[in-house]
NUFI-844849 format. One record per residue: residue in three letters; x negated, y, z of N, C-alpha, C, O in turn. Coordinates in steps of 0.2 Angstrom, whole numbers, padded with zeros to 4 digits, always signed. Layout:
<rs>
ALAXYZXYZXYZXYZ/...
</rs>
This chain:
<rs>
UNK-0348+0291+0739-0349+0284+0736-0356+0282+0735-0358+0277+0737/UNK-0360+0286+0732-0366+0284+0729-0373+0284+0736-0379+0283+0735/UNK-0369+0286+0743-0373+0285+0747-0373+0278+0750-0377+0275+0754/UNK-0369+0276+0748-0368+0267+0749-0370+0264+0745-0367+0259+0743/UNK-0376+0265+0743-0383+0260+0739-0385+0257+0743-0389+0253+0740/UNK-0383+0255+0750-0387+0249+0752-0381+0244+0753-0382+0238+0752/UNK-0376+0246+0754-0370+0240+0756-0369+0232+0748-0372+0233+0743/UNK-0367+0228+0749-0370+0221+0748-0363+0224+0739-0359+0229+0739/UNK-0365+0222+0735-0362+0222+0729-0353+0224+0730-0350+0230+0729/UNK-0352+0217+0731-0345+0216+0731-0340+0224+0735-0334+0226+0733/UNK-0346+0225+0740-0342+0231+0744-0342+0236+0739-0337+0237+0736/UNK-0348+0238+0738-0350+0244+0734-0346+0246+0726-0345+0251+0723/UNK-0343+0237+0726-0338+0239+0719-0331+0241+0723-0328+0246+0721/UNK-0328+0238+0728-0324+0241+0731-0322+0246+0731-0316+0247+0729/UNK-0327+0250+0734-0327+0256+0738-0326+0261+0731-0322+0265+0732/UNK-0331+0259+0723-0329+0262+0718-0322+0261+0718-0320+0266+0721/UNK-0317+0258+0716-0313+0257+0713-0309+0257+0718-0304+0254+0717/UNK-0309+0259+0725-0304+0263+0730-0304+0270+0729-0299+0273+0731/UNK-0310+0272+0727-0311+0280+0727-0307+0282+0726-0303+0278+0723/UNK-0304+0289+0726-0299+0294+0724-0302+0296+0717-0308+0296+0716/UNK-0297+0298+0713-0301+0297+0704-0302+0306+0706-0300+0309+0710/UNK-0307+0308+0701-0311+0315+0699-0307+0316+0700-0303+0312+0697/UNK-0304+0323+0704-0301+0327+0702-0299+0334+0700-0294+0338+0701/UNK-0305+0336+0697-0305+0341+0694-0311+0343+0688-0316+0340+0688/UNK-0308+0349+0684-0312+0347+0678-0321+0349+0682-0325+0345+0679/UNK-0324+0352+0686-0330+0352+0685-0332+0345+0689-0337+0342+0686/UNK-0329+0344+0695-0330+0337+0696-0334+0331+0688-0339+0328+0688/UNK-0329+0332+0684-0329+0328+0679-0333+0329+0674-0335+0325+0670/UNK-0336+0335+0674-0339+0340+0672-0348+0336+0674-0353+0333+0671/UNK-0347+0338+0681-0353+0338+0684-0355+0328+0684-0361+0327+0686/UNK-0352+0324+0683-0354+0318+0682-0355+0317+0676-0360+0315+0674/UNK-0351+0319+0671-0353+0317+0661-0360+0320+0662-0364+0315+0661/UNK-0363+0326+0665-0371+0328+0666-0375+0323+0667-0380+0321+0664/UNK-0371+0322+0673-0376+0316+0676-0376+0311+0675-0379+0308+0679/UNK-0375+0308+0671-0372+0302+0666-0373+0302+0660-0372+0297+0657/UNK-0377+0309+0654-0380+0311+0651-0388+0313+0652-0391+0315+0648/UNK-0389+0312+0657-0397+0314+0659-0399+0306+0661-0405+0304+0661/UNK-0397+0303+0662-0395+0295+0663-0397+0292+0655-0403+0291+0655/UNK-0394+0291+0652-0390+0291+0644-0398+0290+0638-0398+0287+0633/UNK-0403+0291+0642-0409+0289+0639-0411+0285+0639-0408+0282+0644/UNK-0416+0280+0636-0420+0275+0639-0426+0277+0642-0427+0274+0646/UNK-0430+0282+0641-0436+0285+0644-0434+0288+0649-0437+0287+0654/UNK-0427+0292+0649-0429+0294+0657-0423+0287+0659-0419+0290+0663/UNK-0421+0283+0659-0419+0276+0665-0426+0274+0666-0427+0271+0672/UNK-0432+0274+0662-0439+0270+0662-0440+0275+0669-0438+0273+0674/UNK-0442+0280+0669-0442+0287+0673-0441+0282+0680-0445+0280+0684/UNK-0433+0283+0679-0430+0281+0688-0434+0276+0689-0437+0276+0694/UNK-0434+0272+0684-0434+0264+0689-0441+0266+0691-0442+0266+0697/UNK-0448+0268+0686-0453+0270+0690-0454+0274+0697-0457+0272+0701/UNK-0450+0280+0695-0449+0284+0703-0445+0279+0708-0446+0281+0713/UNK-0441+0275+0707-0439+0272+0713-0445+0266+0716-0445+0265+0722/UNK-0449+0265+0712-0456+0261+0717-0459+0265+0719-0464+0263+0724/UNK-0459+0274+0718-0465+0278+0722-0464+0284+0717-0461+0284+0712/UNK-0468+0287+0720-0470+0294+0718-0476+0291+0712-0481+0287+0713/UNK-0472+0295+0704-0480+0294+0700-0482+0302+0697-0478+0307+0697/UNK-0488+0302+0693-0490+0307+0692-0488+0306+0684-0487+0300+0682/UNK-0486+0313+0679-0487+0312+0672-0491+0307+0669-0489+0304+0664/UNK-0498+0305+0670-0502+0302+0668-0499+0295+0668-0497+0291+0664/UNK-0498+0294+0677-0495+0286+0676-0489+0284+0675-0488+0278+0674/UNK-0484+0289+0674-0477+0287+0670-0480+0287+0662-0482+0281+0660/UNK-0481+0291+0658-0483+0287+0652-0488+0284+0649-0489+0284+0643/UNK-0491+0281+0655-0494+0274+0654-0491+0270+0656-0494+0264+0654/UNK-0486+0270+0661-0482+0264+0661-0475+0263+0656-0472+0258+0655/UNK-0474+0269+0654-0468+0267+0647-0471+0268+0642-0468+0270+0637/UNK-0478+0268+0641-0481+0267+0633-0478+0274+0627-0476+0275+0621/UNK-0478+0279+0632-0475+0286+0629-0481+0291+0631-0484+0293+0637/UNK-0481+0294+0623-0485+0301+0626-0484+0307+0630-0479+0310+0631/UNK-0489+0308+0632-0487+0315+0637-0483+0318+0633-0477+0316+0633/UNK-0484+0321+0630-0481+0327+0626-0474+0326+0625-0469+0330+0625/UNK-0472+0319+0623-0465+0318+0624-0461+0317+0631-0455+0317+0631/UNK-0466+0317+0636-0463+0315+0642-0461+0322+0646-0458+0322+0651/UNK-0462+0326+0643-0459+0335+0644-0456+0336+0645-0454+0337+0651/UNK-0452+0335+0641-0443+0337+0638-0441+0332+0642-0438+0335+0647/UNK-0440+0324+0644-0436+0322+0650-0438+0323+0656-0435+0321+0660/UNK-0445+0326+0659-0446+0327+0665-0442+0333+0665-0438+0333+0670/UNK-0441+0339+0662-0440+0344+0663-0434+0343+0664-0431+0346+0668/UNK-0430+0338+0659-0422+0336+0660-0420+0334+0666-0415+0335+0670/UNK-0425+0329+0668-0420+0326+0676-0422+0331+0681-0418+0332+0686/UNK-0429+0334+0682-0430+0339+0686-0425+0344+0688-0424+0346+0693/UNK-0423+0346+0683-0418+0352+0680-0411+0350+0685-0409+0353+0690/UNK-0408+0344+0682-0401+0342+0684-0403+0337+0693-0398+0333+0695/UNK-0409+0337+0697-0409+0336+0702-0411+0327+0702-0410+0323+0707/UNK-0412+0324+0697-0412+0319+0698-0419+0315+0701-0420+0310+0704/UNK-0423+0319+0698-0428+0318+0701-0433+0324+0705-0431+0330+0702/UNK-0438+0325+0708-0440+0332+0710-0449+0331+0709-0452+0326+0708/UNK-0452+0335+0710-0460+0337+0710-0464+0341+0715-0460+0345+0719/UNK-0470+0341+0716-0472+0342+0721-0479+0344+0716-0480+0339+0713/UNK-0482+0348+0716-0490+0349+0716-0495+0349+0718-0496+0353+0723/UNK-0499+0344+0715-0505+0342+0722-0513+0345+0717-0516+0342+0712/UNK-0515+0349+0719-0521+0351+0716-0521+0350+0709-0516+0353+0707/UNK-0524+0347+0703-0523+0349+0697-0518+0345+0695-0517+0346+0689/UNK-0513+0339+0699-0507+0334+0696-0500+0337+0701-0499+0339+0706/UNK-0496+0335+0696-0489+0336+0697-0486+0328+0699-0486+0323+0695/UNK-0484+0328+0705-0481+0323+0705-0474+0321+0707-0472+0324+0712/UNK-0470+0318+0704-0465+0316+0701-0459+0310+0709-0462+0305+0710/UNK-0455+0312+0711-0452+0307+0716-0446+0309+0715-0444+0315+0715/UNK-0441+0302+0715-0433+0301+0714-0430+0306+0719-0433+0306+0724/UNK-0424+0309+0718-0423+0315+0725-0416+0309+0728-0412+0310+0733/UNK-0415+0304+0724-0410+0301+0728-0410+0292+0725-0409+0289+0719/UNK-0411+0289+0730-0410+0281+0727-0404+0279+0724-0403+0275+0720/UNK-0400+0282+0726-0391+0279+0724-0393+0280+0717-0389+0278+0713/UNK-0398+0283+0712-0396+0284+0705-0400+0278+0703-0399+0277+0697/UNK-0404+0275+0705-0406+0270+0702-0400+0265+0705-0398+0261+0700/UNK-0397+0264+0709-0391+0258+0712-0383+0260+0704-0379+0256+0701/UNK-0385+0266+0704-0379+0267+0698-0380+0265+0691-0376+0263+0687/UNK-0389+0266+0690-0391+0263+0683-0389+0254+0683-0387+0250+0678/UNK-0391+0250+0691-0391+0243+0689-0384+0241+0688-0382+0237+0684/UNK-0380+0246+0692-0370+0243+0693-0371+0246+0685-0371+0241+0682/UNK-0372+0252+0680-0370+0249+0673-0373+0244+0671-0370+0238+0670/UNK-0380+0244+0670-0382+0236+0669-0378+0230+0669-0377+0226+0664/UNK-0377+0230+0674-0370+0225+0676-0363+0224+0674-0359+0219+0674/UNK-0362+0232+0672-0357+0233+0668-0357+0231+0660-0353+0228+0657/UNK-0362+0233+0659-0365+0231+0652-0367+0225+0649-0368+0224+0643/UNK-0368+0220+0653-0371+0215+0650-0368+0211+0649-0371+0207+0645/UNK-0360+0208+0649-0357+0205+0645-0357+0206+0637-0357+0201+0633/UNK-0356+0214+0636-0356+0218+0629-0361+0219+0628-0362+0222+0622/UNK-0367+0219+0631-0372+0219+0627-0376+0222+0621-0379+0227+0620/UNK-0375+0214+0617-0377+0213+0610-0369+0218+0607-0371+0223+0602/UNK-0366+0218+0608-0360+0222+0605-0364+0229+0605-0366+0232+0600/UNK-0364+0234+0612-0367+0237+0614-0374+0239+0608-0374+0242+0603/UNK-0378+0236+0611-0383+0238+0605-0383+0239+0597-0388+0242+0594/UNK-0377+0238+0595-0377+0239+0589-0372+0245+0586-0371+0247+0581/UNK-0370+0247+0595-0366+0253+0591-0367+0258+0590-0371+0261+0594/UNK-0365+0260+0584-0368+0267+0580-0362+0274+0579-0361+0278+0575/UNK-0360+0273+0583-0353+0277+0585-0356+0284+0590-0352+0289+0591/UNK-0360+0283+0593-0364+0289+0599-0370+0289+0599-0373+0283+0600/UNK-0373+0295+0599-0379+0294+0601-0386+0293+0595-0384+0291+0590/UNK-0393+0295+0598-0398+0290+0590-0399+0284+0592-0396+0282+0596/UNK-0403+0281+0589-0403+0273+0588-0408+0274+0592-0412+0278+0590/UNK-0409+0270+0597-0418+0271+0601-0422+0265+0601-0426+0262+0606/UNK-0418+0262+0595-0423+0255+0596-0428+0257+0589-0433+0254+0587/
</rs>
């Protein structure tokens, strides 16, 4: 399913909601993962930057107005869980999406989310507050 990131919206909801449901626990297992390395706003800031290109640590947090030092701990998280991959070029590391469909799955929540929103934003039931 998530290789059909380019097919036209309405397909691509289809196709979700034709799917055969998980079925089994690591299946389900292996999505809540990926759906919790997700679940940030610095590493969704991440994707969307790696989906324009390959950037170096310096230029990812200069573009989410975040410190190195805190940008560690989620490069190391989606590195870890395959979401994104690295390459070392003489004294920089640089950083590139290992698959476009996860940026296609942040916008379909988006899309999912934006009716609820403001509701959304305010809820204090999961998660810290990251505003």
């Amino acid at each position: 399913m998530l290789q059909q990131v380019y097919l036209p919206y309405n397909i691509l909801v289809m196709a979700m909601f034709s799917a055969p449901p998980v079925s089994t626990s690591m299946d389900r297992l292996a999505i809540a993962r990926l759906l919790r390395v997700l679940a940030d706003p610095t590493r969704m800031g991440i994707v969307e930057l790696l989906a324009q290109g390959e950037h170096t640590v310096a230029e990812l947090a200069a573009a989410l107005g975040t410190p190195r030092s805190r940008l560690g701990n989620h490069l190391a998280c989606g590195l870890h869980c395959g979401v994104w991959t690295s390459e070392k070029r003489g004294r920089h590391v640089v950083y590139t999406l290992a698959d476009p469909a996860v940026l296609a799955l942040l916008q379909f929540a988006g899309e999912v989310a934006a009716p609820h929103a403001e509701h959304l934003a305010t809820c204090d039931r999961i998660g810290p507050d990251w505003t």
